[in-house]
N, C-alpha and C positions, 0 to 999 in steps of 0.2 A: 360370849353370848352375842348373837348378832339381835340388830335390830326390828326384824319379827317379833324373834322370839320374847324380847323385853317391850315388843307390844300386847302380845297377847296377855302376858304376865301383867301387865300394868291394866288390863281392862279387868281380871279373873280379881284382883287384889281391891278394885274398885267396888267391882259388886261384892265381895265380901264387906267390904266396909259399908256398905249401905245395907246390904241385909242386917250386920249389927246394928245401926242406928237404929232400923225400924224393931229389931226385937228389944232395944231397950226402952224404946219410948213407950208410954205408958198411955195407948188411946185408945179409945172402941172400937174404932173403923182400921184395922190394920191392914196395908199395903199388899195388894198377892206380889209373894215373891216375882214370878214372872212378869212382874211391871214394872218391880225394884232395878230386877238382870236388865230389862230391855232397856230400863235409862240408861243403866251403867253400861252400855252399848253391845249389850250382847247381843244376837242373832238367834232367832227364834228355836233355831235347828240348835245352839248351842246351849239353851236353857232348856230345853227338851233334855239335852244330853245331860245335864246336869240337875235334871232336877227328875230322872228318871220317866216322862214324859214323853208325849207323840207329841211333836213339832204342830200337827194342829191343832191338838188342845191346845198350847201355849200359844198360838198366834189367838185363837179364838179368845182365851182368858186375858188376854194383852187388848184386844180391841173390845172387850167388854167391860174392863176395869177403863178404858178412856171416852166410852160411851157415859158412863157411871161418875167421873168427874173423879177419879182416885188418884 
């Protein structure tokens, strides 16, 4: 495995781990996933791809979840 590729994997594994955190925690106001991905440094285009989404919705729902203080 060259090191790319055990970059990519180590960001994909992150935001897993954070979307679990937020589906376990137990609050009102829950996190849009696409704000979770973007901490965990994914790229807009890449949360798009993953979360079955147009890259502008997700940029749009990422800068409105930080207007919103989420």
């Amino acid at each position: 495995m060259n090191d790319n590729n055990a970059s990519e994997l180590v960001k994909y594994a992150k935001a897993l781990v954070l979307l679990q955190v937020q589906a376990l925690k137990k609050s009102d106001e829950a996190i849009k996933p696409e704000l979770l991905l973007y901490r965990a440094g994914l790229s807009a285009r890449e949360i798009a791809d993953l979360l079955g989404k147009k890259a502008a919705a997700v940029t749009k729902a990422i800068q409105r979840a930080g207007k919103s203080g989420e």
